[in-house]
Each structure stands twice: as C-alpha cells, then as structure tokens.
DSSP file (Angstrom, degrees, kcal/mol; ACC not computed):
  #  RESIDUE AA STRUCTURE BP1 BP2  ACC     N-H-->O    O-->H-N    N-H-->O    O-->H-N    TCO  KAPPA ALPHA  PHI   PSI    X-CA   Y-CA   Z-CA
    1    1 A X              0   0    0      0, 0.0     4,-0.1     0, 0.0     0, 0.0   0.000 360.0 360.0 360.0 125.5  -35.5   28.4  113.9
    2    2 A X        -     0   0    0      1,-0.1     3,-0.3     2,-0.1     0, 0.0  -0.003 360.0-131.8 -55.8-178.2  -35.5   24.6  112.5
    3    3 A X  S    S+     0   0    0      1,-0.1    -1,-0.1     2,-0.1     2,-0.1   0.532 100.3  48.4-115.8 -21.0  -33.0   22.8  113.6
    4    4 A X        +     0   0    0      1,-0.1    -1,-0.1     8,-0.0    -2,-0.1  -0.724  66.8 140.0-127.6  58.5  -31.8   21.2  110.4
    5    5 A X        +     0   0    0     -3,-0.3     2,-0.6    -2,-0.1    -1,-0.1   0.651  50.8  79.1-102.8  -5.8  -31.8   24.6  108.4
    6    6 A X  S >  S-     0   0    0      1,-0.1     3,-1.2    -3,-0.1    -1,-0.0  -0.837  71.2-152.2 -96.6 135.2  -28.3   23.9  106.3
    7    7 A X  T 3  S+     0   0    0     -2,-0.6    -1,-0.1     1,-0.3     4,-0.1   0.145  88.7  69.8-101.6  29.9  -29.4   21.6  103.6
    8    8 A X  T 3  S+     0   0    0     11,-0.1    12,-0.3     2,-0.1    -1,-0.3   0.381  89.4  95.7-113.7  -3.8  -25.4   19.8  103.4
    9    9 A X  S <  S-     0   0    0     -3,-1.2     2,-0.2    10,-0.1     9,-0.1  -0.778  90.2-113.0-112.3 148.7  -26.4   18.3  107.0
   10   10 A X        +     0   0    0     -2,-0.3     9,-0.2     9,-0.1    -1,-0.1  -0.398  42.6 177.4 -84.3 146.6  -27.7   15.2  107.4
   11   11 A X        -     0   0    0      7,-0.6     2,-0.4    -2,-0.2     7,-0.2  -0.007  37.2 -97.2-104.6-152.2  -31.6   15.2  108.6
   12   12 A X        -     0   0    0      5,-0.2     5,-0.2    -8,-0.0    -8,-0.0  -0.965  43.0-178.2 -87.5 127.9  -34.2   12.6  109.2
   13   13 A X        -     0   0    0      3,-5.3     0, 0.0    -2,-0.4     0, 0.0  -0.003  45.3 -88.7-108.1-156.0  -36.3   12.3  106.2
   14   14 A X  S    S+     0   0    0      1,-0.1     3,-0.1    -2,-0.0    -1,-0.0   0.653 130.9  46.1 -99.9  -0.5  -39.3    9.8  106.1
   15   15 A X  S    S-     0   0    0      1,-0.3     2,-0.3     0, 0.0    -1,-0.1   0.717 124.2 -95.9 -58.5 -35.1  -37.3    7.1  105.0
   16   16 A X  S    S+     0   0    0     45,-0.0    -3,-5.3     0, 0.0     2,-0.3  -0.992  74.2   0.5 154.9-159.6  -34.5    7.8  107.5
   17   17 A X        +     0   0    0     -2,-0.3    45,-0.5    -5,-0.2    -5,-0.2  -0.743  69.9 179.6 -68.8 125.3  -31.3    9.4  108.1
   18   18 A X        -     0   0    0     -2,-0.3    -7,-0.6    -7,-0.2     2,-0.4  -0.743  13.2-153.6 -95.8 173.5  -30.2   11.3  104.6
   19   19 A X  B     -A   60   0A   0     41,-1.3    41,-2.6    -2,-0.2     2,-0.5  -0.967  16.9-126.2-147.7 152.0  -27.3   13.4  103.5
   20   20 A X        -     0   0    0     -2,-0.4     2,-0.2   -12,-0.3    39,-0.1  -0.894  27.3-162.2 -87.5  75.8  -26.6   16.3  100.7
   21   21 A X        -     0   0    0     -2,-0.5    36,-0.5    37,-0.4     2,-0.4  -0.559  20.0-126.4 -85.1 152.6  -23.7   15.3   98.7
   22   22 A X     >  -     0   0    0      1,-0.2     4,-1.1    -2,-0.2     3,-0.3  -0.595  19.0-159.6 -90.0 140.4  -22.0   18.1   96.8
   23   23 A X  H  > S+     0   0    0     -2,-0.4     4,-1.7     1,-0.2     3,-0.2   0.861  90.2  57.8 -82.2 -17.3  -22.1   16.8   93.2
   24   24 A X  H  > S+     0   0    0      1,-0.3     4,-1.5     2,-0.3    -1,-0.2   0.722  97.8  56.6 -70.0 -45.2  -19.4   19.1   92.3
   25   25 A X  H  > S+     0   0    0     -3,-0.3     4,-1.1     2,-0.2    -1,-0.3   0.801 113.9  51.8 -54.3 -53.2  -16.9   17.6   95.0
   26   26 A X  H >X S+     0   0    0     -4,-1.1     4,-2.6    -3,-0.2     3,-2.0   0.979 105.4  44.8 -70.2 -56.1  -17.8   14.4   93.0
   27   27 A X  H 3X S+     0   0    0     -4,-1.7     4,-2.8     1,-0.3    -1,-0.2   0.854 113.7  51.5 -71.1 -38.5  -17.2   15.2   89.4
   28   28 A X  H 3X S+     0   0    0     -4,-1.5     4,-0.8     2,-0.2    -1,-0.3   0.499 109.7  52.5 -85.0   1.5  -13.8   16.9   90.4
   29   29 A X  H << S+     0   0    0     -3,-2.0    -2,-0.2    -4,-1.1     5,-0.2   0.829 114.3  44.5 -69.7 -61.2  -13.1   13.4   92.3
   30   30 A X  H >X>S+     0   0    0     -4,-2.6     5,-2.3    -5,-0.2     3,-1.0   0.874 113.0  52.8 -27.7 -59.2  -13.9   11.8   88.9
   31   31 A X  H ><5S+     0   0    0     -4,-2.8     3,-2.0     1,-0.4     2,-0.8   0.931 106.4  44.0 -64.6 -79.7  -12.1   14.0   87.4
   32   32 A X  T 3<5S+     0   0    0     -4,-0.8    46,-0.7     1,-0.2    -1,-0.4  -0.148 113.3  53.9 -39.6  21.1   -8.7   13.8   89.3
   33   33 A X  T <45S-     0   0    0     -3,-1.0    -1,-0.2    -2,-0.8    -2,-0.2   0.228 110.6-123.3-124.7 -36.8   -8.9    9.8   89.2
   34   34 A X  T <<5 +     0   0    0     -3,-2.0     2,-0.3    -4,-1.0    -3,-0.2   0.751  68.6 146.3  82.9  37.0   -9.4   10.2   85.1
   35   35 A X      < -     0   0    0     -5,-2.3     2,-0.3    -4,-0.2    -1,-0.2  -0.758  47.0-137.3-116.6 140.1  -12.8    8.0   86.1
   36   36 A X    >>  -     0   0    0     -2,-0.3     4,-2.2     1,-0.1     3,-1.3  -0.726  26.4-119.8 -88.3 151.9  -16.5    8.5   84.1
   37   37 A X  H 3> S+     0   0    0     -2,-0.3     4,-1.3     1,-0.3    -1,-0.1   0.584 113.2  70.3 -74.8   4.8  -19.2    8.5   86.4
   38   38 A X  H 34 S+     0   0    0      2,-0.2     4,-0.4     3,-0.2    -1,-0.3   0.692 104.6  40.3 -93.2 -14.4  -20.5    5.7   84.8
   39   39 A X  H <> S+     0   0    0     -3,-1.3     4,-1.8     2,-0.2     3,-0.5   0.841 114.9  52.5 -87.4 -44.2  -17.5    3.5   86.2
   40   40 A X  H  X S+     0   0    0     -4,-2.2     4,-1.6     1,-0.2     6,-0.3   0.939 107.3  51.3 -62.4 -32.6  -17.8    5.3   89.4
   41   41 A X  H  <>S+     0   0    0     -4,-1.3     5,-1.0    -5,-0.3     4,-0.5   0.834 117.7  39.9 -71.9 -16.6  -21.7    4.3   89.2
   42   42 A X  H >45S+     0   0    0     -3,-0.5     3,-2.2    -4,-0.4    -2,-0.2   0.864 113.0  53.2 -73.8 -86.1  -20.5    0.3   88.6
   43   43 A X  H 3<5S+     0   0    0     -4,-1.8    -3,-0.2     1,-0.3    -2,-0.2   0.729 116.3  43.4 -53.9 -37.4  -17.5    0.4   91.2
   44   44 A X  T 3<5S-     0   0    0     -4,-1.6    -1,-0.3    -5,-0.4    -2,-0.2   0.870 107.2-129.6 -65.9 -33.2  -20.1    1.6   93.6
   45   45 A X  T < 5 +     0   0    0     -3,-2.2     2,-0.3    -4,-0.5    -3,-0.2   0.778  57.2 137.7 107.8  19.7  -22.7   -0.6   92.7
   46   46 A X      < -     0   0    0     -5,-1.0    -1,-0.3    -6,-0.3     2,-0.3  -0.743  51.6-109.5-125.0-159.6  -25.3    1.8   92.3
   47   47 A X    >>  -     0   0    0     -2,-0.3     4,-1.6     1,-0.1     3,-1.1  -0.553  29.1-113.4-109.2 171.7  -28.0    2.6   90.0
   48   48 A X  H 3> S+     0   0    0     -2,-0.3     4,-3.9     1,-0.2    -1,-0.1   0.733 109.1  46.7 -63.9 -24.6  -28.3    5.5   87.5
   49   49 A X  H 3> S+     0   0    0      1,-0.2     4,-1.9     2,-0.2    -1,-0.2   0.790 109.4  50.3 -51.6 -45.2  -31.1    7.4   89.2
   50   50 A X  H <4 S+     0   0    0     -3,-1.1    -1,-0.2     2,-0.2     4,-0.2   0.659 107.2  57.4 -91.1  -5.9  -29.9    7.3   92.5
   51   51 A X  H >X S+     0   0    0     -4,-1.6     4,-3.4     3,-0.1     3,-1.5   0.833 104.3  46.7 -68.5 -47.3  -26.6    8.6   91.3
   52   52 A X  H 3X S+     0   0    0     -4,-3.9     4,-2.1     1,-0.2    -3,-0.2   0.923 108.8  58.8 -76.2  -6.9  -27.7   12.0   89.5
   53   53 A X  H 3<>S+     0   0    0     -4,-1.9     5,-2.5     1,-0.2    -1,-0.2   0.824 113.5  41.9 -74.1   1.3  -29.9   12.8   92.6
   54   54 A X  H X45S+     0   0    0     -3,-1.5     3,-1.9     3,-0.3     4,-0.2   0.919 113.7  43.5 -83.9 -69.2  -26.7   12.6   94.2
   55   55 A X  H 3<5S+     0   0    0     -4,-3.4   -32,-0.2     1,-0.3    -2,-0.2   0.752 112.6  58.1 -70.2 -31.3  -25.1   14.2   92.0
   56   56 A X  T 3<5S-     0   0    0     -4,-2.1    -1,-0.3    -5,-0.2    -2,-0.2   0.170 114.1-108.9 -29.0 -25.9  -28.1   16.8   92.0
   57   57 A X  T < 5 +     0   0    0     -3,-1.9    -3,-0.3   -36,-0.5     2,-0.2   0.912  69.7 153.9  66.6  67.9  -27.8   17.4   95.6
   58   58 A X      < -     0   0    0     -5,-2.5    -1,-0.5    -4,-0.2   -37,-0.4  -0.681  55.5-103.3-117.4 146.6  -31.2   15.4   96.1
   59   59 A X        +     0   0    0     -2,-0.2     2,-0.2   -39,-0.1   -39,-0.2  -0.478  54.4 167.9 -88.8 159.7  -31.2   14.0   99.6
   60   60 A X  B     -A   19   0A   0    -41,-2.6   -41,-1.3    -2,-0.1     5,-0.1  -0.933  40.3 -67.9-173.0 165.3  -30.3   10.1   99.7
   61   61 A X    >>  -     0   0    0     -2,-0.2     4,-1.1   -43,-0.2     3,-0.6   0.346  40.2-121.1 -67.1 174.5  -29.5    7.6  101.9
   62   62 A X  T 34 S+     0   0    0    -45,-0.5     4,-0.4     1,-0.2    -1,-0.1   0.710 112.0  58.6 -94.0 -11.9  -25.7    7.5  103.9
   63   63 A X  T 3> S+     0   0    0      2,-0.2     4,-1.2     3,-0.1    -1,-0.2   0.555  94.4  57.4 -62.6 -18.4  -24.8    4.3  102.5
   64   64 A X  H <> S+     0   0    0     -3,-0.6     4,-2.3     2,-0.2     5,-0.3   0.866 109.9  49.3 -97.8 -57.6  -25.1    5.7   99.1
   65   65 A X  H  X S+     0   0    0     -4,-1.1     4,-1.6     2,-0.2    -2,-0.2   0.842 111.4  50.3  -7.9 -55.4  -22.2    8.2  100.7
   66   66 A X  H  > S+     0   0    0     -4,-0.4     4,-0.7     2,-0.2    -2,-0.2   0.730 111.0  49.0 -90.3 -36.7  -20.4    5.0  101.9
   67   67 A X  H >X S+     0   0    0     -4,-1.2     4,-2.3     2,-0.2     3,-1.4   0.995 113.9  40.3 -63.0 -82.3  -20.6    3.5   98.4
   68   68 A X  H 3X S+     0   0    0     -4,-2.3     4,-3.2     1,-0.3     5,-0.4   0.877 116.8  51.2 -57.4 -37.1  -19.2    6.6   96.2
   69   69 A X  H 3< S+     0   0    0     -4,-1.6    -1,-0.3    -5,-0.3    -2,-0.2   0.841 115.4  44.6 -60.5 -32.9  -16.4    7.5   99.0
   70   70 A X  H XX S+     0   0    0     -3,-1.4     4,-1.5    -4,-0.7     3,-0.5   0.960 112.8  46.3 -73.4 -49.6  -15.3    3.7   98.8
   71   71 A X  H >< S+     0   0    0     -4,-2.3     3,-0.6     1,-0.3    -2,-0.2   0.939 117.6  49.0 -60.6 -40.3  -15.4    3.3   94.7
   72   72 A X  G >< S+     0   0    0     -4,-3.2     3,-0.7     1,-0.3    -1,-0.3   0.625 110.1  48.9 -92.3   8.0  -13.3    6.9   94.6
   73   73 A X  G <4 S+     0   0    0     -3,-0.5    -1,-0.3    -5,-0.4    -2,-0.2   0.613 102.1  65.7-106.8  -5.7  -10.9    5.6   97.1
   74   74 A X  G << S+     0   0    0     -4,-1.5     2,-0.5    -3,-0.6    -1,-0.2   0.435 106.5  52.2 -79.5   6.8  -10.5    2.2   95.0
   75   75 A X  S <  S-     0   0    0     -3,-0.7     2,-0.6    -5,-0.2    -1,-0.2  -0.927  88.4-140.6-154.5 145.0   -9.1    4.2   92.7
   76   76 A X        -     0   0    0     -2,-0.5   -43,-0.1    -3,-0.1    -3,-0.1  -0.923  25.0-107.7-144.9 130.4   -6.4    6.7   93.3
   77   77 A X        -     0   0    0     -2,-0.6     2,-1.2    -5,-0.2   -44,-0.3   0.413  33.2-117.0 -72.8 141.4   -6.1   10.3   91.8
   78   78 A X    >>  -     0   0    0    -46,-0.7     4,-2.0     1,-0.1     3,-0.6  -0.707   9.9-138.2 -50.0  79.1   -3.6   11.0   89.2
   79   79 A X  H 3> S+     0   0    0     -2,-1.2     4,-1.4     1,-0.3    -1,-0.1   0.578  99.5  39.3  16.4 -88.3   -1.0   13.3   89.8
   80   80 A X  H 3> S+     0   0    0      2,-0.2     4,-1.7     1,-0.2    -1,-0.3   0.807 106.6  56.3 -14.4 -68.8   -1.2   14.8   86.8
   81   81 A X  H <> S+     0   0    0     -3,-0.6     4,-1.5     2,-0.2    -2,-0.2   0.800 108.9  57.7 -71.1 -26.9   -4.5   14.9   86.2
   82   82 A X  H  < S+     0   0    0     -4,-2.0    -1,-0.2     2,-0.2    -2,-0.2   0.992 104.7  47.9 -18.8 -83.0   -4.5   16.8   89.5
   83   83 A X  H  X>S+     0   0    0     -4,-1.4     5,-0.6    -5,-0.3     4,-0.6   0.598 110.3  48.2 -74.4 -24.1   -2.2   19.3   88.5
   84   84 A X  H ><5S+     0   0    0     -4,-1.7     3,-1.9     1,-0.2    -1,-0.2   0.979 112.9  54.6 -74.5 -72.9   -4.0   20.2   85.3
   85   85 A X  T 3<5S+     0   0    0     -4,-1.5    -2,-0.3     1,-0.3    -1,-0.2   0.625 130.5   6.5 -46.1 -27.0   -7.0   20.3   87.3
   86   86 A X  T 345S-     0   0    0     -5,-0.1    -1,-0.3     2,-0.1    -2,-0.2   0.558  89.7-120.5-136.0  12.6   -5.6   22.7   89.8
   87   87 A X  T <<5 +     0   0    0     -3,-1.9     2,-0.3    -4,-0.6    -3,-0.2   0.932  64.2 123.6  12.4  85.1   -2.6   24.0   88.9
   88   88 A X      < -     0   0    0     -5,-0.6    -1,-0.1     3,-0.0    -4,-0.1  -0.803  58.9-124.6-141.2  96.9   -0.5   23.1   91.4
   89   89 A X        -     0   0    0     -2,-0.3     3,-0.1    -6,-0.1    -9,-0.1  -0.109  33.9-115.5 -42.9 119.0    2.7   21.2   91.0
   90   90 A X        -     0   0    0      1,-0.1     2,-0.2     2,-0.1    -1,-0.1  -0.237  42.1-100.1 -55.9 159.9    2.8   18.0   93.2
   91   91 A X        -     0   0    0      1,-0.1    -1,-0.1    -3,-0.0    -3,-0.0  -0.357  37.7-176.6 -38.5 126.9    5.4   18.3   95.5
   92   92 A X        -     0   0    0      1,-0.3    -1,-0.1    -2,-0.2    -2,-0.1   0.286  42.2-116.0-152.3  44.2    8.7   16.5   94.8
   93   93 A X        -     0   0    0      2,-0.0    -1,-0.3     0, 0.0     2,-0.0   0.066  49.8 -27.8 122.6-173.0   10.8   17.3   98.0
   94   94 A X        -     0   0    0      1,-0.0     2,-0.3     3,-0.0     3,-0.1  -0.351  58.5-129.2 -66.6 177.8   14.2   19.4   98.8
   95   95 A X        -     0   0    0      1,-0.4     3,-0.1     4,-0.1    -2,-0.0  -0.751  36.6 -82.5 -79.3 139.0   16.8   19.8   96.3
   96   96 A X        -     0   0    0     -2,-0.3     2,-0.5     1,-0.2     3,-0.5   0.169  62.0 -95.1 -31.2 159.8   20.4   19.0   96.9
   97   97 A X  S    S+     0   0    0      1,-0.2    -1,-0.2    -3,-0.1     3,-0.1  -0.779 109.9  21.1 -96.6 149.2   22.0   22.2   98.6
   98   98 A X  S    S+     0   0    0     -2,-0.5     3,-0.4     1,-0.3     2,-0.3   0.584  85.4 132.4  92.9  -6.0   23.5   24.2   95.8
   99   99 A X  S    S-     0   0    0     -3,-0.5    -1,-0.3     1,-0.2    -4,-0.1  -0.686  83.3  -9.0-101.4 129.4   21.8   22.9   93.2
  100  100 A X  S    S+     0   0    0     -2,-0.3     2,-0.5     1,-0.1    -1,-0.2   0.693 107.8 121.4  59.7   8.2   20.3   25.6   90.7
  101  101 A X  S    S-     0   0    0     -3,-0.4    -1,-0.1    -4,-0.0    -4,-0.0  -0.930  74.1-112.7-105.8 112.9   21.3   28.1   93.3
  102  102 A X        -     0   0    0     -2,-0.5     2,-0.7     1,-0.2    -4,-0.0  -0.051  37.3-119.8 -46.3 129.7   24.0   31.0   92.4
  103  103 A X        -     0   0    0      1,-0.1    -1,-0.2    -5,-0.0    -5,-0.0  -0.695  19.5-128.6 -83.1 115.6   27.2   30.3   94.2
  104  104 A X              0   0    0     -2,-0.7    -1,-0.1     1,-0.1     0, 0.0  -0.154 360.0 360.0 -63.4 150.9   28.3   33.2   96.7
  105  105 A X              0   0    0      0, 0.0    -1,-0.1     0, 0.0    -2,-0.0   0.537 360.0 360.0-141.0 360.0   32.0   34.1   96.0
C-alpha cells in the first residue's frame, strides 16, 4: 500500500514537497470575508493559473498554502456574512438574569 494514498496529504512531487488545498474550504473563506477571489489572488500575490489549480485541488507548492492562509487572515470574516452563510447566530453572551424570563410568583 503507497504510502501517500490520501490525495489532501502533502507528498513529494518532482518539483518538491506539494499539498491538496480543498477549493471549497477557499471559496466559503471568500465567501465569509465578502472577498472575490480575484482580490484574494492580488492580496496573495499570486497568479491566475496557479490559483484555480488550487482551487481545482491540483497539487501545488506549500508556499502557495502560506500565501492564500495569510491574504484570508488579512482580512477578517464578517459576522454577518457568516451567519447567512451558515445559519448560526454569532454569539452575543448571557443576558441579565430575569430578563425575557417569566417571573415565578
């Protein structure tokens, strides 16, 4: 049995070490920021080919990794756009005691 038989771990290719990024994981990063991938392909700095194999789940280098994780963390997720994306209501903490709660008598 190879050794490198799940194709999300990174192998050595004949360029070097490469990695699987899940493109899917990207576009719902995008997504949640309110970001095009064409800004996330500027704020990362790369070029348009080697983003859709990325986005493609074409193997590519770990810097190209190091790049998109940096651009999406330059830019920091909506709230909102979250919560339409997942429906899930951010958090926003306790309530007062008593509040909106029936009062025993």
């Amino acid at each position: 049995m190879p050794m490198n038989d799940d194709p999300l771990r990174p192998v050595i290719g004949r360029g070097g070490l490469v990695v699987v990024i899940k493109g899917d994981q990207v576009l719902a990063a995008c997504a949640a920021r309110g970001m095009s991938l064409e800004k996330l392909r500027l704020d990362a700095r790369l070029s348009r080919p080697t983003l859709q194999a990325a986005l493609r789940g074409k193997r590519v280098r770990p810097s190209t990794l190091l790049k998109l994780a940096q651009a999406l963390k330059r830019n920091p997720v909506l709230e909102e756009a979250s919560e339409l994306l997942t429906g899930v209501a951010p958090k926003i903490g306790p309530t007062r005691q008593g509040e909106g709660d029936p009062k025993d008598d």
